[in-house]
N, C-alpha and C positions, 0 to 999 in steps of 0.2 A: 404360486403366490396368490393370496385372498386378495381379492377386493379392499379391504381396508389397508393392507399394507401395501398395495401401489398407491393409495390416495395420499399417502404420509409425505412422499419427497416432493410431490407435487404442490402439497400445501405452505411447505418452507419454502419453495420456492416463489410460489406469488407472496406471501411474508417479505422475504426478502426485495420482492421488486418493488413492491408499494415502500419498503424506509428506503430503498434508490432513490426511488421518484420522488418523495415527501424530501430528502436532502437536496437534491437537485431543485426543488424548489423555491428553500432558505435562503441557498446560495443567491439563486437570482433577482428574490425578492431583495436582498443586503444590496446584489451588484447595484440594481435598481436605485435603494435607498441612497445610494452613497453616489451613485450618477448624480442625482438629484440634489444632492448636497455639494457638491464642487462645484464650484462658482466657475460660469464661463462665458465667452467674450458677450453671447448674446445676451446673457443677464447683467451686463456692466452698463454704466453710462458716464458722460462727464460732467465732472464738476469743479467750479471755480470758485474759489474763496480769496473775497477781496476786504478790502481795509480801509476806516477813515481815521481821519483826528487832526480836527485842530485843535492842539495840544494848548494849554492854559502854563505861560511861560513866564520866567523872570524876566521885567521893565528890562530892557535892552537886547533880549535874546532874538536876533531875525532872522535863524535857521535854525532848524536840529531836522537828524535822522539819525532814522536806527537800523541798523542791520538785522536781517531775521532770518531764520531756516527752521525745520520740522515744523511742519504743516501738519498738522491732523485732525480730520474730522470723528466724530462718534456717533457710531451707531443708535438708532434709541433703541431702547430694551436694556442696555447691557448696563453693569454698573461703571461708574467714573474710572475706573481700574483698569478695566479692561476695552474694548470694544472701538479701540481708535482705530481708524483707517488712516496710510500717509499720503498726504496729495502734494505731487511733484510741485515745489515754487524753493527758491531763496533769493534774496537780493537786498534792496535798499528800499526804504517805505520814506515819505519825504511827510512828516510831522506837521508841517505850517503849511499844509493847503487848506485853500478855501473850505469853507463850512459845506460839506456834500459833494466833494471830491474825493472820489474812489478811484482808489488802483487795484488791480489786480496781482496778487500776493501768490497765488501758485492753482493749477488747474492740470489735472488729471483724470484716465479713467480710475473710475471705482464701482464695486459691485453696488447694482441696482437694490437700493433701501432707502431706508428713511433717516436723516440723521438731527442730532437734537444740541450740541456743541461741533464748539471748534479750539484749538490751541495752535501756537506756535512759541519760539524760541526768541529771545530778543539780545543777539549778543554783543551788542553794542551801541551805542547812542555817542554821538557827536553836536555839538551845538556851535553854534556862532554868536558869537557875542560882543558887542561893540566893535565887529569887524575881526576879531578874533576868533580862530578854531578853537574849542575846548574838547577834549574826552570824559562826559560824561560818566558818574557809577549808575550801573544799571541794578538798582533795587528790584525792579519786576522782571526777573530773566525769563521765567512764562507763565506768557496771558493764554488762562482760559476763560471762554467768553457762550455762555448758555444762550439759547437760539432762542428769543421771544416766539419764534412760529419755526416751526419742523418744516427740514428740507428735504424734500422729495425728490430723488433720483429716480428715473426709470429708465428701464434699456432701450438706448440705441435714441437714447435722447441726450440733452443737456441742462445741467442746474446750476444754480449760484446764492450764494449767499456772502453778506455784508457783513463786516466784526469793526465794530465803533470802538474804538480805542478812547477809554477816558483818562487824560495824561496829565502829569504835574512835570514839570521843568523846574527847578528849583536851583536857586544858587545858596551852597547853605553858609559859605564864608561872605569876602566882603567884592565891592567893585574892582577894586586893582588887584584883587589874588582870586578868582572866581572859582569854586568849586561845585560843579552840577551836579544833580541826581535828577537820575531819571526813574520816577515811580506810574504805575499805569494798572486799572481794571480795563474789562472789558466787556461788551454785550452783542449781540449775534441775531440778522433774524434773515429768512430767505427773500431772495430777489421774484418778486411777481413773475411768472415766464414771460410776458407780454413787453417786460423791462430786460428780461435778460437776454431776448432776442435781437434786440437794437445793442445792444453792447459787443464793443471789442474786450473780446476774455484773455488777450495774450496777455503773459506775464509780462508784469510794469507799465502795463496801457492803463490810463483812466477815463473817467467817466462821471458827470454832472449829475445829480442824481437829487438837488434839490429842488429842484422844479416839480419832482414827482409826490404825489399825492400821498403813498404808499408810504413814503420815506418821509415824510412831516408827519405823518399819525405815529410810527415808531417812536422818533423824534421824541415827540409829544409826551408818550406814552413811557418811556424810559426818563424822563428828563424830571430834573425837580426844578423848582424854583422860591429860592431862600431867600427871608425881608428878613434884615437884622437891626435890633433895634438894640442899643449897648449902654450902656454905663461903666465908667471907669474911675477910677482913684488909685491913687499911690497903696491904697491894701485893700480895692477885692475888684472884680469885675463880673460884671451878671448879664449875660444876652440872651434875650429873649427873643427868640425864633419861630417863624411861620413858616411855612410849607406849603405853598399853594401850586406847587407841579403836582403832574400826574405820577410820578414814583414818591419812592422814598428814600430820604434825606440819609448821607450817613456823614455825621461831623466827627471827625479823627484828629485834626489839629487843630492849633486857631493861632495866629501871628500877631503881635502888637508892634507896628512899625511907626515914629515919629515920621509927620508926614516931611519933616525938616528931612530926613535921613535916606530919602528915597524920592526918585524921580517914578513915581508910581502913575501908569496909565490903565484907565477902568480898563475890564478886562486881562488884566497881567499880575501876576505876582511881584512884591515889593521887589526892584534891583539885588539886593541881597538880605541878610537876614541878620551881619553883623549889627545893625543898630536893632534889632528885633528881641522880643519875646516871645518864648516857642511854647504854645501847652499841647499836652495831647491829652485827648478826651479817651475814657473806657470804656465798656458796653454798656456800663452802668451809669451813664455819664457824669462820672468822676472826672475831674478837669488837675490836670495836675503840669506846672511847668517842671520844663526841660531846660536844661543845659547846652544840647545841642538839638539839633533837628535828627528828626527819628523815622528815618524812610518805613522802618516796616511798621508803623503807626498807620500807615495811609493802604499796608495790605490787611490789616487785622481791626477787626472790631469796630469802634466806634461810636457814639450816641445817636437810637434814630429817630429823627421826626418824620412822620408818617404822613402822607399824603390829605395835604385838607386840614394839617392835625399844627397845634404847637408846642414848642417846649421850652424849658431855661435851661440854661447852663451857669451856674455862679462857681468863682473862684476867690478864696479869702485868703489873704497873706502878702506879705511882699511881695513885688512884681519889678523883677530888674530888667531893662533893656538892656543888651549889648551879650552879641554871641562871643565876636572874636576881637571885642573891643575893650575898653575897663566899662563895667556894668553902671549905670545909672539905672532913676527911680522915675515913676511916672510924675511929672512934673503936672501941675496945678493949673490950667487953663492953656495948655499946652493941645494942639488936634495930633490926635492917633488916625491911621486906621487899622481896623480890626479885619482881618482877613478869616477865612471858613472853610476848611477844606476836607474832601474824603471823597470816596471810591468817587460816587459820580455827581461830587457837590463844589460848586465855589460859588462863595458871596463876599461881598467886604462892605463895610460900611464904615464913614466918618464921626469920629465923637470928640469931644473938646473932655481932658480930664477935668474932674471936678477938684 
């Protein structure tokens, strides 16, 4: 045998050991990658997601709750479709606490990220109302609520964040036959760590959080603040609107209630809406009455006034009051008030028709 032909089987053979070894390689580069990619205990941490609202109610209403479950947080990066995490909570949310009373709505591990919303389920509302239970329809069965400031989880740590519920109580029949709807947005931002360390995070404990500094800038910064200035007559109505909060305004309906016809206290919605006129405003702000009250008017759309900014709204036509009553006309030196309402807006103002 020559020299060249012993070199031949020796050469396949380191051939072959070098694609062994280059396979062996892929593989544990992949094993590697995908270690790296399964999420585990040490890369988790907890996180609590709690709830406020004092819910903006119909004149006589002195309790409402709602029952909630699926909690989920989302990831930032991903799109609205995908990327929710569930964080363990269900229970009961009490609607008429104090302005900056927070409860805690559900708290679990989750893997260590960043996250930029929140959502939960709302499957049922319950009210009190002149000493009576009512069952609520629940128009908003889920609130998602975008995080003013991103919540940062890290492992083997703990985080939280607050979801401000902006709610309407609404009785859309009359005093002695009440029928409620419960309609609600929402807005989301995280808890300073410095605040969330003093906190109890069990599910249903609460916590005072308007003292905090942190939580009056959000406040502030989410919130509008509507000066309504109206005219009326028996055929057209035109409000003229300022905006001097720090968001922006979105007006979705407007109410014309005889002040005769409603035990109306600032802060509340008229008792009910039988002696009322209901418009709903477009995106376009088209103002057009209704016949009945249109909860998903208060999830869609709206006319907006912008921050700083003003705008009109007129309506020309006929304007009957009475939802579930016989209809009357805007009477002639008779006092209205004009109620404002949308995602995160209520104003009302008194006007004498002309």
């Amino acid at each position: 045998m020559t020299p060249a032909t012993k070199g031949k089987p020796m050469k396949k053979t380191y051939v072959a050991a070098i694609a062994i070894l280059a396979a062996i390689v892929i593989v544990l580069a992949a094993a590697v990658a995908l270690l790296q990619y399964q999420p585990s205990s040490s890369g988790s941490g907890k996180l609590a997601v709690m709830g406020t609202d004092p819910a903006v109610a119909s004149s006589g209403v002195s309790a409402a709750t709602i029952a909630y479950s699926s909690v989920y947080a989302h990831q930032a990066g991903s799109d609205m479709a995908s990327g929710w995490t569930q964080v363990s909570g269900s229970g009961t949310m009490n609607l008429m606490a104090s302005q900056g009373t927070a409860q805690t709505l559900a708290t679990s591990q989750v893997n260590a990220a960043t996250y930029d919303a929140f959502k939960f389920n709302v499957d049922s509302c319950n009210v009190v109302y002149q000493g009576q239970t009512y069952a609520a329809t629940v128009a908003s069965t889920t609130l998602t609520a975008q995080s003013q400031s991103k919540v940062q989880v890290n492992a083997s740590s703990s985080s939280a964040a607050v979801v401000d519920l902006r709610t309407f109580i609404e009785n859309t029949a009359t005093t002695s036959s009440p029928q409620f709807v419960f309609s609600a947005t929402a807005v989301a931002t995280s808890v300073p760590p410095q605040t969330e360390a003093s906190l109890s995070l069990q599910i249903g404990a609460t916590a005072d959080l308007s003292g905090q500094a942190w939580w009056s800038t959000f406040m502030s910064q989410t919130s509008t603040n509507l000066n309504v200035v109206a005219t009326l007559s028996s055929g057209s109505m035109t409000l003229n609107l300022q905006n001097s909060g720090s968001a922006n305004a979105e007006v979705q309906e407007i109410i014309i209630t005889p002040v005769s016809a409603t035990a109306y206290i600032s802060g509340s919605l008229p008792a009910s809406l039988s002696g009322s006129a209901v418009f709903t405003v477009s995106g376009s702000s088209s103002v057009q009455q209704s016949s009945s009250f249109q909860a998903s008017a208060l999830l869609n759309g709206g006319a907006t006034v912008a921050s700083g900014s003003s705008s009109t709204l007129t309506y020309t036509g006929n304007i009957a009051t009475g939802q579930s009553v016989v209809a009357t006309g805007i009477v002639a030196g008779q006092q209205y008030i004009i109620t404002c309402i949308g995602a995160n807006t209520y104003s009302s103002t008194t006007v004498v028709a002309s």
